[in-house]
C-alpha positions, -999 to 999 in steps of 0.1 A, spaced: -23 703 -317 0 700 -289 39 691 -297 49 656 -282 77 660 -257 108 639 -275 112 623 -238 77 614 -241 77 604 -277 107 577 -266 88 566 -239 55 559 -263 81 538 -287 96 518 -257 61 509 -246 49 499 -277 72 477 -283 72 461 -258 40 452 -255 43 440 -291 59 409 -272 44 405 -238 31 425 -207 60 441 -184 56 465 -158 73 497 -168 100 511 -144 86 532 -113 92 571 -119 70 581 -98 56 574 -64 17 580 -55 19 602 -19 -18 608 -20 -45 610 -35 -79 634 -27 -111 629 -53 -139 654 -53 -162 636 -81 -202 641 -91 -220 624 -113 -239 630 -142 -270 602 -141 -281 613 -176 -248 615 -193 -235 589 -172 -202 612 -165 -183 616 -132 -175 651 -129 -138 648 -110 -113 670 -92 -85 655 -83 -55 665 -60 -26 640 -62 8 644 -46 38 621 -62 75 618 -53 99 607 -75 107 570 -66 149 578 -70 159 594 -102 156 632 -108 125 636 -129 107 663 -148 76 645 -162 47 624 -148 24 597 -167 -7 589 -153 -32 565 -165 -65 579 -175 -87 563 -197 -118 575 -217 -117 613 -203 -122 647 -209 -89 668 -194 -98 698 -187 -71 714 -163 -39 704 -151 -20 728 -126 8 725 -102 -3 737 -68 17 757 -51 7 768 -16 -30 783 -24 -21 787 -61 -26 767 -91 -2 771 -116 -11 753 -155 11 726 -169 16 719 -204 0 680 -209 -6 656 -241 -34 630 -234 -43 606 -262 -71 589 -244 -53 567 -222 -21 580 -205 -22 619 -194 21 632 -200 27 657 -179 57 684 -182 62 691 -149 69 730 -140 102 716 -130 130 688 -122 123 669 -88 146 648 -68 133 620 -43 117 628 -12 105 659 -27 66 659 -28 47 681 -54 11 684 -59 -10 680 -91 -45 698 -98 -68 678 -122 -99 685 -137 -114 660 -157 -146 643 -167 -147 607 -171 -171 591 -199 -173 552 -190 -198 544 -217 -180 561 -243 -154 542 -241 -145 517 -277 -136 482 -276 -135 473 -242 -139 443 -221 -172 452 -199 -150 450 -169 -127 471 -177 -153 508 -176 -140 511 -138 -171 531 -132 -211 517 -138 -241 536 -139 -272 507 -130 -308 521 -151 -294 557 -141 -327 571 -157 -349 545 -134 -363 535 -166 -358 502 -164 -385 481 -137 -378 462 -106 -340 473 -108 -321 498 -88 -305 528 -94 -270 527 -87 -232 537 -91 -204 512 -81 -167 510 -96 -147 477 -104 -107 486 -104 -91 451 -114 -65 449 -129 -65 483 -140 -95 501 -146 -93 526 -117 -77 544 -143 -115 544 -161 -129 570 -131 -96 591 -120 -62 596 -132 -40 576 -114 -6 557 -115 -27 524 -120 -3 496 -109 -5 473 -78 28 483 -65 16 515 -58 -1 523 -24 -12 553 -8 -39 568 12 -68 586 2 -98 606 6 -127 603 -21 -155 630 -15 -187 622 -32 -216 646 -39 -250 623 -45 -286 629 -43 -295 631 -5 -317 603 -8 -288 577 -16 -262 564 5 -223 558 0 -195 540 9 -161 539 0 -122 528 16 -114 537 52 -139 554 69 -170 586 65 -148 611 78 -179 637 72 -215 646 59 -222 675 43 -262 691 31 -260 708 5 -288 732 -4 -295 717 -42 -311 688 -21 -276 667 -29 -253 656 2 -212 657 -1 -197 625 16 -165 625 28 -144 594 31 -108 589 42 -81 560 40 -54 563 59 -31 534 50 -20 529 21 -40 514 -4 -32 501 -43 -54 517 -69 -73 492 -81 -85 481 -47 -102 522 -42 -137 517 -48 -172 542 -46 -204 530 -44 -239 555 -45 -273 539 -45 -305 529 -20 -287 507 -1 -298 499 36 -272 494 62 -271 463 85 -246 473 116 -224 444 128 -192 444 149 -158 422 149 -136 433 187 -153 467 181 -145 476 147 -176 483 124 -187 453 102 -219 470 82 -236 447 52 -251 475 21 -281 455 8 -310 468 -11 -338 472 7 -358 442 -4 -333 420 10 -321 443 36 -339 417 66 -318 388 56 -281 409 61 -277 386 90 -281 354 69 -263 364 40 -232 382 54 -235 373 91 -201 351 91 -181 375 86 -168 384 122 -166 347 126 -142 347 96 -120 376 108 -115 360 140 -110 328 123 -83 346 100 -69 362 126 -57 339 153 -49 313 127 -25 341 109 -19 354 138 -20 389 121 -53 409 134 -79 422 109 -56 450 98 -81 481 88 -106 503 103 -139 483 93 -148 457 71 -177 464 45 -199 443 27 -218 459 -1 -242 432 -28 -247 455 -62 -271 449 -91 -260 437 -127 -221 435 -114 -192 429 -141 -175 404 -118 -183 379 -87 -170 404 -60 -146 426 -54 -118 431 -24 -117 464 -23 -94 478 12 -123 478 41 -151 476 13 -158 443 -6 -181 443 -38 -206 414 -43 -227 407 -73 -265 398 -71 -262 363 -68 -249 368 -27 -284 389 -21 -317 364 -14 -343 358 8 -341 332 37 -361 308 10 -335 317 -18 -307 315 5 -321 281 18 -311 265 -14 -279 274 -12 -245 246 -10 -212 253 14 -206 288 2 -171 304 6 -174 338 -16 -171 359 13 -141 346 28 -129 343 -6 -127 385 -6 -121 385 33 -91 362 31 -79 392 6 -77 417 29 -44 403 43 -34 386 7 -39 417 -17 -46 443 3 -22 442 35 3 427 15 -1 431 -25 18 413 -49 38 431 -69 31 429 -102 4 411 -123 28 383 -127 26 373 -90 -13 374 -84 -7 339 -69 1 363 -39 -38 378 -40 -59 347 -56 -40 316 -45 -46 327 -9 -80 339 -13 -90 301 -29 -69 283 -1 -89 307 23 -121 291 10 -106 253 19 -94 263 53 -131 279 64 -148 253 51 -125 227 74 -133 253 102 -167 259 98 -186 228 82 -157 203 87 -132 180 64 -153 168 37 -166 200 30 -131 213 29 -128 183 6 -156 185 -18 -142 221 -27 -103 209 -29 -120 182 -57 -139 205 -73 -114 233 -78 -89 206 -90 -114 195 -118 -116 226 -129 -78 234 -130 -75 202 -149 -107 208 -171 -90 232 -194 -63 219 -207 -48 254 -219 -38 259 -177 -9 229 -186 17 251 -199 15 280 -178 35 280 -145 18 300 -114 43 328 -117 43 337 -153 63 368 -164 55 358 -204 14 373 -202 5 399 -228 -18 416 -209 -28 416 -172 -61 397 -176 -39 365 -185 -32 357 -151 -71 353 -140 -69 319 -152 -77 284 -130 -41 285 -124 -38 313 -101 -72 307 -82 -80 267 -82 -48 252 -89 -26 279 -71 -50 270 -37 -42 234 -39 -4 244 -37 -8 263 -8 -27 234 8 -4 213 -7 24 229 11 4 234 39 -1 194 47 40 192 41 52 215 62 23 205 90 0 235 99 24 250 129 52 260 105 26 267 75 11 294 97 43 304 117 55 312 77 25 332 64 28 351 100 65 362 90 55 369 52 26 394 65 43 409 91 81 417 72 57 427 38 31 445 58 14 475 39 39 467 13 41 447 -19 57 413 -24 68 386 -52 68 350 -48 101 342 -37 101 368 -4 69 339 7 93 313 -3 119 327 24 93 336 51 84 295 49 118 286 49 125 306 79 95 288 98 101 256 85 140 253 85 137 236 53 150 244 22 121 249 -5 137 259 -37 128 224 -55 90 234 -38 85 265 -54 109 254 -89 84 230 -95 50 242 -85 55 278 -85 79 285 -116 72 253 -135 38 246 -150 18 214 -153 16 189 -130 23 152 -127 1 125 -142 6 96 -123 -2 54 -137 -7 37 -106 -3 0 -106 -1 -31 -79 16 -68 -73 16 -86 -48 39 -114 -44 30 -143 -18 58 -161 -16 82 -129 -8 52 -112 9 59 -87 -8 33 -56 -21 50 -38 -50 32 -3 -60 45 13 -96 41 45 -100 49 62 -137 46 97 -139 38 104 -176 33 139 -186 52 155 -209 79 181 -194 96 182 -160 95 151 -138 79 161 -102 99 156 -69 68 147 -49 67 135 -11 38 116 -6 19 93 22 4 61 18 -15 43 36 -16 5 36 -44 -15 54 -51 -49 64 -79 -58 93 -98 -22 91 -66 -10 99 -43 11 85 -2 18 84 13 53 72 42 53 48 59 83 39 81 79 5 91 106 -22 87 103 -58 117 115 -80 118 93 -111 101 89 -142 95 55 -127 93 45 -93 90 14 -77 78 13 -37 81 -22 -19 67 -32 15 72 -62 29 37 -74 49 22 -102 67 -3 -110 43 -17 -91 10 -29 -61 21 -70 -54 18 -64 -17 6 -31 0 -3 -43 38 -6 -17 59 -25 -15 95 -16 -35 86 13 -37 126 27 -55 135 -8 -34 165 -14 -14 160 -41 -24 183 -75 -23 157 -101 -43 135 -125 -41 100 -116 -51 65 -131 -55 38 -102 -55 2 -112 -73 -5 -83 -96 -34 -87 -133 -29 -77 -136 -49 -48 -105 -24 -31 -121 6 -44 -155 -10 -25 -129 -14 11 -117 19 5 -154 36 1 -157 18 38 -128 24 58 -102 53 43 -119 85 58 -117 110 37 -140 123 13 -119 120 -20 -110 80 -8 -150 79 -10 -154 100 -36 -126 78 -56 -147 47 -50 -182 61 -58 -171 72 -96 -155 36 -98 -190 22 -87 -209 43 -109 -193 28 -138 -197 -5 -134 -238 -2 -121 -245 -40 -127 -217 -50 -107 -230 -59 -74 -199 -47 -54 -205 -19 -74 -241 -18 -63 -233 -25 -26 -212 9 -30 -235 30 -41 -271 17 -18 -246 25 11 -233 60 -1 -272 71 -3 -267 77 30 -232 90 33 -227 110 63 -220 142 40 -246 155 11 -229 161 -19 -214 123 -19 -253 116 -11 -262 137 -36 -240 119 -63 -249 83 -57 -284 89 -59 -281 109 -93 -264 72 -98 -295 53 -94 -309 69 -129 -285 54 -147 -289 15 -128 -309 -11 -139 -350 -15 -127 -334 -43 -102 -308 -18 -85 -340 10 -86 -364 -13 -71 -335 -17 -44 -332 19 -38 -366 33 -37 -373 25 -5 -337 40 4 -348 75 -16 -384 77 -1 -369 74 33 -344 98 26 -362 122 8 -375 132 38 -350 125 63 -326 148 40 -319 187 55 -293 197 26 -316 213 2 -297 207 -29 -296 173 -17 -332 171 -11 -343 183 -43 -320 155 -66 -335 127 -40 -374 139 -48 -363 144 -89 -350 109 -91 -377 99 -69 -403 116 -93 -389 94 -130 -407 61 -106 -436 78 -113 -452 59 -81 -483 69 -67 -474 55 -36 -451 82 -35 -473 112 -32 -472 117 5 -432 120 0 -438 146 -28 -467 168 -11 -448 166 26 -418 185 1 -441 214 -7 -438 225 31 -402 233 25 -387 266 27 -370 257 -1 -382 268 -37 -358 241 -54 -377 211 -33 -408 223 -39 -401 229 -79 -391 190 -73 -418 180 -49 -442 197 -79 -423 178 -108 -430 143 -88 -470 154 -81 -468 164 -121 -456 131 -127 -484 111 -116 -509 132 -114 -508 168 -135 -542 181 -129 -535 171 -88 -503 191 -93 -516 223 -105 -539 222 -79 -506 223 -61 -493 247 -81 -519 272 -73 -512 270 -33 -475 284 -48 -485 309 -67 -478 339 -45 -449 330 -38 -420 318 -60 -389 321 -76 -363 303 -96 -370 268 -101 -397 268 -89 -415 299 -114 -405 277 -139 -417 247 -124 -456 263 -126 -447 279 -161 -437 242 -171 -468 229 -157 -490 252 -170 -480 259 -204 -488 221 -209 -525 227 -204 -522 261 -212 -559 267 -193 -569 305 -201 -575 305 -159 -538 306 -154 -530 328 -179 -533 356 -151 -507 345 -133 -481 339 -162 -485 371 -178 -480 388 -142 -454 372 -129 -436 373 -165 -438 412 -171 -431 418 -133 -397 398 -136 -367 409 -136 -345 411 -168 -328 378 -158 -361 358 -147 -378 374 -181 -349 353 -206 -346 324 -185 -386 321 -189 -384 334 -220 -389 302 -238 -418 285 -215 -439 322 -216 -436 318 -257 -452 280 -250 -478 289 -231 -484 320 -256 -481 294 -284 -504 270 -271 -535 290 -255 -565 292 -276 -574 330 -265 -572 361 -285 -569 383 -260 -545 365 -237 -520 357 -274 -520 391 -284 -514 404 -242 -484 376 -250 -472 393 -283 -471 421 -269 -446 416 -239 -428 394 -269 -429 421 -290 -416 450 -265 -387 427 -254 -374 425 -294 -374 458 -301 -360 470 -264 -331 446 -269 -329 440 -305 -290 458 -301 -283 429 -278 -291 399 -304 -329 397 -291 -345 403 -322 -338 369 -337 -348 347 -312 -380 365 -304 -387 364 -339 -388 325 -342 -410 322 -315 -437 352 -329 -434 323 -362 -445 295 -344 -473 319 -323 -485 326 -365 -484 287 -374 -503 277 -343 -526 307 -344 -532 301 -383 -545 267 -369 -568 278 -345 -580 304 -369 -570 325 -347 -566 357 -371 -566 386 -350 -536 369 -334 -520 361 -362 -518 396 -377 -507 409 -344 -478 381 -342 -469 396 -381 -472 431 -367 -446 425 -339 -422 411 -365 -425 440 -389 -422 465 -355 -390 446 -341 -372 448 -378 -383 482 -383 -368 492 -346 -334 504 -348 
């Protein structure tokens, strides 16, 4: 064995310890220069075959030694390069971190080269999260049907580290080049731009790729695989969309905002699209939702569809969501895990601002809600603040504090500094921290400098204090005094919140802005009026990140549903109305927000009318017929034809079979469910019509229908469509392929069934499968052994015995 440097040997103790108590970046030694990969890849073994050449400098101090991070490899070389020679250092590697003894001391400013020769061994890898193998092999064999064959890497937080050695810490940026040698049939793509192509005579092609700004390790990426290339443009800089090839024709569709987003992004920061290209690449089986890798974003499955899938899709922001990142993470990275408000709070508050741009206010607003919900559905986000230097590891800080609630602070701060000094400020923090890393407090002073006002209490509260303010809202008016008195108690535990806030008080449809601050425990706000007021709507501009009870009575709630604009004032009275259904203000509410000028608050009341009494439905039918095919939101569509279906009124049908027409596969799964409804053996007359064609809800919509009859002539069509589905289609229909199995009085056909049953227990008995397909081949032997059905019987008893058998 190798002898543990003593300076090394310290080093380990320090570490250790403290990580015993919580996550700190250690000091910075050394600086990354540059970095140059030369990797292959082993498809079989699942290995990348690596040569690195990486040039450091120490950062100030003299220094001897280098640690890189390097995890789950084989080291096979380390040199010093000196001119054209390599020169061997002594190393320890203990699976993790590579120590280096460098050949001698080096002072700042002086570069030196490393050689590196290593193999990387993902899968081999113990105890690890499954985002954290930095590199993934996709059915490298092609053993597995209807799924590609593919390579991509995930680097965040810090699994770069899992496919080259590397100083793997945000506040370390360099450029690059990352050559990649890959059958000649696949493509690549990687950071910056293809500097070169090279045939190789083994029928393999080396591709060449070269960043030239800096760039943090964990935003370098690779990807290999059959992708096909879609070539867009932004003001002449390449914007190309990698799609596999069965959704290749719909690039347009599914990525074509993008140079509407960068231009977007850029005059509103007023900070151009800072790299050479943008790409956009959609990968199979991906570890994460996407990726914002420097000029190459990743994207899982669910951003690749048809124009049918797609057409089922809601106000989507994903992909300005990882474009918003290539200014907040990329061009500027925060500095340590700790401040990754600086990447994902921008990112989620550059979802709200496209969705203003692009499909207006209550979009912007529907998403605002939503994300707030979700900040303020897990109650284990209360205690931590947004900046948070007490995490134990860097994965603590991907939490709905830095993404939902840390977005609603920006927007937050946003609507109090007024959008002219909101922008002026993120200008100044990009351009004085460009290519650079940043902490909290340098955006602080870049806002301050815009603004002119002093933000310490701001960023105190909401950036370095947790929780948030939970606010008792209460009203009296006094006639004689005319005198409307609002209290206000803020009653979580912990700090007290300074809080500016608007409100807005109406009387004859029209309404009067107030500006007042809340800095008490209690506060009392008094206005003096006219008369009592019809509405008094407290934080009126629906910004403020808080949980709120409003003693408003019903009958204000109802004024504010028709006359305060926004879509959380509508929002606020539709919830009220849908508790109290047999109230007929309550009522009068929700008939009218059934045609809301905005689907999803369309979309919510009529889910409503399931829950209302026969008179209220009686009301609305006429209301969800009309609608139902008036409506052009899909998702919208589809709840309006599924509550229509529960009326089970024949009078109905043309409503139902005018809905199979859509492009949509969730309206015409719906449109099917109303048919089924009233009529099952009209609707799988339908259901044959959709049989060529289907996916989702709408597959499971026929496997429904038919499993009910379970009619040996549409046993053809499950059994195909089942075995030709893809892993994820084959569980979700798991259950209604074991019903029709189950209940189909045909040898042949049950045992075809057992088999695919059978095959999926023992292929992914390692993954928990065995179990479950287990219980149902139990209930195939009990329905079987009634239908004396014995040949299927023993085969259901065979597939048992062959799944507990398989190892």
């Amino acid at each position: 064995m190798k002898k543990i440097f003593p300076l090394i040997a310290l080093q380990i103790l320090l570490i250790t310890a403290l990580n015993a108590q919580s996550y700190q970046t250690p000091d910075k030694i050394n600086d990354l220069v540059f970095t140059r990969l030369d990797v292959r890849f082993d498809y079989e073994k699942c290995y990348v075959y690596g040569k690195e050449w990486v040039t450091l400098t120490p950062h100030f101090y003299q220094t001897d030694s280098l640690t890189l991070d390097a995890k789950g490899m084989d080291i096979g070389e380390v040199a010093i390069i000196k001119g054209t020679q390599k020169f061997p250092l002594k190393f320890i590697y203990d699976s993790l971190k590579l120590r280096i003894r460098l050949n001698k001391s080096y002072s700042p400013g002086e570069n030196y080269t490393l050689f590196i020769n290593y193999t990387a061994k993902p899968n081999q890898r113990k105890g690890v999260k499954k985002n954290e193998h930095g590199v993934y092999f996709i059915n490298p064999q092609g053993r597995e049907k209807n799924k590609p064959t593919q390579i991509w890497t995930e680097g965040e937080p810090e699994s770069s580290s899992g496919w080259f050695p590397t100083i793997d810490r945000p506040d370390e940026k360099a450029p690059s080049q990352i050559s990649m040698t890959v059958p000649a049939k696949y493509v690549t793509l990687s950071n910056g731009r293809l500097a070169s192509q090279k045939s190789n005579s083994d029928g393999t092609r080396t591709d060449t790729w070269k960043m030239e700004k800096p760039n943090a390790p964990y935003l370098f990426m690779m990807a290999v695989g059959n992708f096909h290339i879609y070539h867009d443009h932004w003001r002449g800089k390449p914007v190309d969309y990698y799609l596999d090839p069965k959704y290749a024709p719909y690039a347009k569709k599914i990525f074509g905002e993008t140079p509407e987003a960068m231009e977007f992004f850029s005059k509103t920061l007023g900070v151009n699209f800072p790299w050479n290209k943008e790409a956009e690449i959609a990968v199979s089986d991906y570890v994460s939702g996407a990726m914002e890798n420097t000029t190459a974003t990743v994207f899982g499955n669910p951003f690749q569809g048809s124009v049918r899938e797609l057409a089922d899709q809601y106000f989507n922001a994903g992909i300005e969501h990882e474009l918003f990142h290539q200014w907040f993470g990329d061009y500027v990275t925060a500095k340590n895990w700790s401040n990754l408000t600086l990447n994902e709070s921008f990112a989620d508050f550059g979802e709200i601002i496209w969705l203003e741009h692009k499909y207006g206010k209550d979009a912007a607003g529907e998403h605002v809600a939503g994300g707030l919900n979700g900040y303020l559905g897990d109650k284990n986000n209360y205690t931590k603040p947004l900046v948070n230097y007490n995490i134990k590891e860097p994965a603590d800080m991907f939490t709905g504090v830095t993404y939902q609630k840390g977005g609603r602070i920006l927007n937050m701060l946003r609507n109090y500094l007024g959008n002219e000094a909101f922008y002026k400020g993120l200008h100044i923090y990009l351009t004085t921290n460009a290519l650079k890393n940043a902490e909290t407090t340098q955006l602080r002073l870049a806002m301050e400098e815009a603004s002119g006002r002093d933000l310490n209490w701001f960023f105190n509260e909401w950036y370095f204090g947790a929780g948030h303010p939970v606010l008792n809202i209460s009203y009296k008016w006094d006639e004689v005094s005319k005198m409307e008195s609002v209290y206000i108690q803020q009653q979580q535990e912990g700090q007290i919140f300074k809080v500016p806030l608007a409100v807005d008080i109406y009387s004859d449809s029209k309404a009067a802005r107030h500006k007042v601050w809340l800095a008490d425990k209690n506060d009392t706000l008094r206005f003096h009026l006219d008369r009592k007021p019809d509405l008094v709507n407290v934080d009126a501009d629906k910004m403020l990140v808080c949980q709120k009870t409003d003693n408003k009575p019903l009958e204000e709630l109802a004024y504010q549903y028709f006359h305060a604009p926004l879509y959380m004032d509508r929002l606020e009275a539709i919830d009220a109305a849908g508790k109290n259904l047999r109230d007929t203000t309550a009522q009068k509410v929700i008939l009218a927000a059934i045609n809301d000028k905005f689907p999803g608050l369309r979309k919510k009341a009529v889910r409503l009318i399931e829950s209302a009494d026969s008179a209220m439905k009686i009301k609305a039918q006429p209301k969800l017929a009309a609608l139902a095919q008036s409506e052009q939101n899909n998702q919208t569509k589809t709840a309006v034809l599924q509550v229509l279906a529960k009326y089970n009124n024949a009078e109905n049908l043309p409503v139902f079979y005018s809905a199979l027409k859509s492009e949509s596969y969730n309206v015409q799964a719906a449109a099917l469910f109303g048919i089924s409804r009233i009529d099952e053996t009209k609707a799988i007359t339908a259901a044959k019509t959709l049989e060529k064609d289907n996916e989702g809800e709408l597959t499971e919509g026929i496997f429904v229908l038919y499993g009910k009859k379970a009619d040996i002539k549409n046993w053809p069509f499950i059994y195909k469509r089942y075995t030709d589905g893809t892993l994820q289609e084959k569980i979700h229909l798991l259950n209604k392929f074991a019903i029709m199995v189950i209940n189909i009085n045909d040898s042949n056909a049950t045992r075809q069934g057992i088999a695919v049953l059978t095959d999926i227990g023992i292929q992914y008995k390692s993954d928990g499968a065995a179990p479950y397909i287990i219980k149902f081949l139990d209930k195939i032997k009990d329905a079987k052994k009634k239908q004396n059905d014995d040949a299927s019987f023993n085969a259901a008893s065979k597939g048992e015995e062959e799944i507990n058998q398989a190892k």
